[in-house]
C-alpha positions as CSV (number, residue, x, y, z in Angstrom):
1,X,80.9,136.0,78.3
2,X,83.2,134.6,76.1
3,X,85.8,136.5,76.0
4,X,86.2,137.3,79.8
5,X,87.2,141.3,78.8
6,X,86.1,144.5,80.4
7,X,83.3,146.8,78.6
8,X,85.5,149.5,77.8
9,X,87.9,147.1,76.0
10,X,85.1,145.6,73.9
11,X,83.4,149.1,72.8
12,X,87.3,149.9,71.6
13,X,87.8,146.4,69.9
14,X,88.4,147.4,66.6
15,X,87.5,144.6,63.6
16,X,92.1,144.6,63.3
17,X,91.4,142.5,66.6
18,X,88.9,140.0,65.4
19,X,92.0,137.2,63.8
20,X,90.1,134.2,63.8
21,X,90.0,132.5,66.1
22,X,91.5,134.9,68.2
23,X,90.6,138.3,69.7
24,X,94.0,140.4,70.4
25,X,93.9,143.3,72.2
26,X,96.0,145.2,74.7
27,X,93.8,145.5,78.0
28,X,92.9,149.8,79.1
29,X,94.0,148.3,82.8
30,X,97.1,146.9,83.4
31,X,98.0,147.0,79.5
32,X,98.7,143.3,79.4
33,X,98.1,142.2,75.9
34,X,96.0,139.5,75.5
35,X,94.9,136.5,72.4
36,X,92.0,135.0,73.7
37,X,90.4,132.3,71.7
38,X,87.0,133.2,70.5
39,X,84.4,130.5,70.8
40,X,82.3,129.1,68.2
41,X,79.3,130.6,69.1
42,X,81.0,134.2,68.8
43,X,83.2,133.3,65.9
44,X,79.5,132.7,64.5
45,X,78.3,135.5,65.4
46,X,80.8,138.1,64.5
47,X,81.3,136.1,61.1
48,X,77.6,137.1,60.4
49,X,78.2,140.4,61.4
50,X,78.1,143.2,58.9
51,X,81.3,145.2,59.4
52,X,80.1,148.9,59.5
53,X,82.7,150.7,61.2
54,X,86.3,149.9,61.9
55,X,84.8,149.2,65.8
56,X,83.0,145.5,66.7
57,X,80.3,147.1,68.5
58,X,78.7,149.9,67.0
59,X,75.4,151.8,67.1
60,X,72.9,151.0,64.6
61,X,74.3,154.6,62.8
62,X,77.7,152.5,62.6
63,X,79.0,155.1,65.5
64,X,80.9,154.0,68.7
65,X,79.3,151.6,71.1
66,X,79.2,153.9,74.1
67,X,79.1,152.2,77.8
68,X,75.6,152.9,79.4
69,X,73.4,152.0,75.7
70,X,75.2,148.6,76.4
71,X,74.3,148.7,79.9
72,X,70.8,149.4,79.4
73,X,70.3,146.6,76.2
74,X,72.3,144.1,78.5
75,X,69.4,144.8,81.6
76,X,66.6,144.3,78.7
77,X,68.3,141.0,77.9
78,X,68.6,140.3,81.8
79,X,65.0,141.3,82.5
80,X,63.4,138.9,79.3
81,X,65.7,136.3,81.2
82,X,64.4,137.0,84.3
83,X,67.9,137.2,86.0
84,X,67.9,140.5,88.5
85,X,70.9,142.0,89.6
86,X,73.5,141.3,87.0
87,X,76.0,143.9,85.7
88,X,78.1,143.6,82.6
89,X,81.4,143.4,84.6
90,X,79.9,140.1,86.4
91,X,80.5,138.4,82.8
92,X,84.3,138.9,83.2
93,X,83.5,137.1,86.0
94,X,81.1,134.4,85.1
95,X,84.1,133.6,81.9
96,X,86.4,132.9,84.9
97,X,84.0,130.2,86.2
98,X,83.0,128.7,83.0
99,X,86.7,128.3,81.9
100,X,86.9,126.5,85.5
101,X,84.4,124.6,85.0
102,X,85.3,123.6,81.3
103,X,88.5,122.4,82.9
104,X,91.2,125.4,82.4
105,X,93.4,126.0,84.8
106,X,94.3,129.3,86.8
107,X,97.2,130.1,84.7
108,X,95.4,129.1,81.4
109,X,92.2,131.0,83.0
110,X,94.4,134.4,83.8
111,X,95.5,133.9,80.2
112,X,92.5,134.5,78.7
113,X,91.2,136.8,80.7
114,X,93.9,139.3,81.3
115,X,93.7,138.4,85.4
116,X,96.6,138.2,87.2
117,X,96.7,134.6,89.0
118,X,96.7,135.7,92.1
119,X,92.6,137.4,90.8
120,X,91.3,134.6,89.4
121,X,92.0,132.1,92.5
122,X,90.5,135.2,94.2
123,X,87.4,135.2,91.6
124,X,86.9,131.5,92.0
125,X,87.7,130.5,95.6
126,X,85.2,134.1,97.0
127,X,82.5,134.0,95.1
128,X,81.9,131.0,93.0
129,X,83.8,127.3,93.4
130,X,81.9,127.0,96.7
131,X,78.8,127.7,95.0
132,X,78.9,125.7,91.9
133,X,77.5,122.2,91.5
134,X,78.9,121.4,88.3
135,X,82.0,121.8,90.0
136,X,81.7,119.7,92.9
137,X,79.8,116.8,90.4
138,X,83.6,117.2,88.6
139,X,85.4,115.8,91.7
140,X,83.4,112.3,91.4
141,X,86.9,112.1,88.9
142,X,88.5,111.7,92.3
143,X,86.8,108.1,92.6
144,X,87.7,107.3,89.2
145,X,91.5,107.5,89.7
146,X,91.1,105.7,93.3
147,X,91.6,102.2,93.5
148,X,89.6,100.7,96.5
């Protein structure tokens, strides 16, 4: 959610990549390289994190994250939160929105994510800037800057 990255780029992110408070990595798709910042919250998080691998997400034997374990703990996580029908690809997705909504724009948007900007208007103007209140409440700043 934070970092707006695929699944199989964050079960290869190697601790190398972790340079607070960045995350670099060169993206399986497209091979753009990307620095995204890394949030406070995850900064947190990985900063607590006992390194037991050269990998970020390892299993609890310090082996390789591998794709469906994070699937499956990601659907437990859903199902305590009682959301249904969300897929760890709809994070990369949800990162777009909440860099919208935080006030990014496209091209600072397709920077973090590794999008092209062409994708992310795609991302935001399908399937979620219609849909979003926090967004429309945002365009009250149109009254702000009009004089009357």
């Amino acid at each position: 959610m934070w970092s707006g990255q695929r699944q199989g780029d964050l079960l290869r992110l190697p601790w190398s990549a972790y340079e607070t408070p960045y995350i670099r990595l060169r993206q399986s798709k497209g091979g753009r390289r990307v620095a995204t910042p890394a949030g406070a919250p995850l900064r947190t998080l990985l900063d607590a994190t006992t390194r037991r691998g050269p990998l970020i997400l390892t299993t609890h034997w310090a082996g390789p994250g591998r794709p469906m374990a994070l699937a499956r703990r990601g659907g437990k996580a859903c199902e305590r939160a009682g959301i249904d029908g969300l897929t760890f690809h709809d994070l990369r997705g949800t990162a777009v929105v909440r860099l919208a909504i935080a006030g990014a724009s496209v091209p600072q948007i397709a920077a973090v994510t590794g999008h092209s900007l062409k994708d992310v208007e795609a991302i935001l103007d399908a399937h979620y800037l219609g849909r979003d209140i926090q967004l429309a409440e945002a365009a009250v700043k149109l009254e702000a800057r009009t004089k009357l």
